[in-house]
N, C-alpha and C positions, 0 to 999 in steps of 0.2 A: 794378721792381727787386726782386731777394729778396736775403733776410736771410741777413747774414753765415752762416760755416758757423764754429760756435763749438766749442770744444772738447770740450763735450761731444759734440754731433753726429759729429765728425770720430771720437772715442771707440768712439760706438756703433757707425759704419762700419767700423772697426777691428775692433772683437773680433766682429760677425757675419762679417768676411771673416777672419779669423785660426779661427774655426770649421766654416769651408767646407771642402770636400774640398782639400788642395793642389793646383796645379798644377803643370805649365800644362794650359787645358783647350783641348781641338781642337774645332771644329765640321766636324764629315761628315754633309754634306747628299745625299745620295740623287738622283742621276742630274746632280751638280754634281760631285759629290766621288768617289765610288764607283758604283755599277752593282750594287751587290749586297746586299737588307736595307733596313735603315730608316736615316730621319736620327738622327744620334745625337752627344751632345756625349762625347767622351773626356774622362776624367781619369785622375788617379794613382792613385785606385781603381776606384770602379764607375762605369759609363758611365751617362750619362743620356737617356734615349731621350723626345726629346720631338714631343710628337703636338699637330696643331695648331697650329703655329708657321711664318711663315714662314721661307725660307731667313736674310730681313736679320736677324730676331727673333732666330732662333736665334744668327746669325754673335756678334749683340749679347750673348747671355744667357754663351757663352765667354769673349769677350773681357773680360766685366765681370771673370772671375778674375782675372786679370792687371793692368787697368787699375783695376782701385776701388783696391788700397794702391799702385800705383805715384803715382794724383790725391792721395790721401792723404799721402805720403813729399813730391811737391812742393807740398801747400798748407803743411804744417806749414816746408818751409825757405824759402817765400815770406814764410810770418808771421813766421819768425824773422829774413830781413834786414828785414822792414821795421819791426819790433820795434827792431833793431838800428841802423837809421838815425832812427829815431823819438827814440833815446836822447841824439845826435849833434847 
């Protein structure tokens, strides 16, 4: 079993992902995606070109933009209904 995710933790994942590049970030994988150049993750500014990664890795290291504060936005309103019926 692992240990609750406390506020401070949920914190930390907050303002490292609120100091990331914006998104949303794309993965273009090379001979998946395009036909021309390297795999490369897009963002809202500079692209990230990563070497050594599989396609799944990569597909993962994108989508983490987008899904780290979207997990974060529904742990914090699961805590607060259960907060909320906890009170009840």
């Amino acid at each position: 079993m692992t240990e609750p995710l406390t506020e401070g933790l949920l914190s930390e994942m907050e303002r490292r992902s609120a100091r990331a590049t914006p998104g949303p970030w794309k993965s273009w994988v090379e001979g998946r995606d395009h036909c021309a150049g390297d795999s490369v993750i897009t963002t809202a500014a500079d692209d990230i070109y990563v070497i050594c990664a599989s396609a799944d890795d990569q597909d993962f290291i994108a989508s983490a933009r987008q899904d780290v504060p979207a997990l974060i936005r529904e742990i914090r309103r699961l805590q607060a209904l259960l907060q909320s019926a906890q009170r009840t």
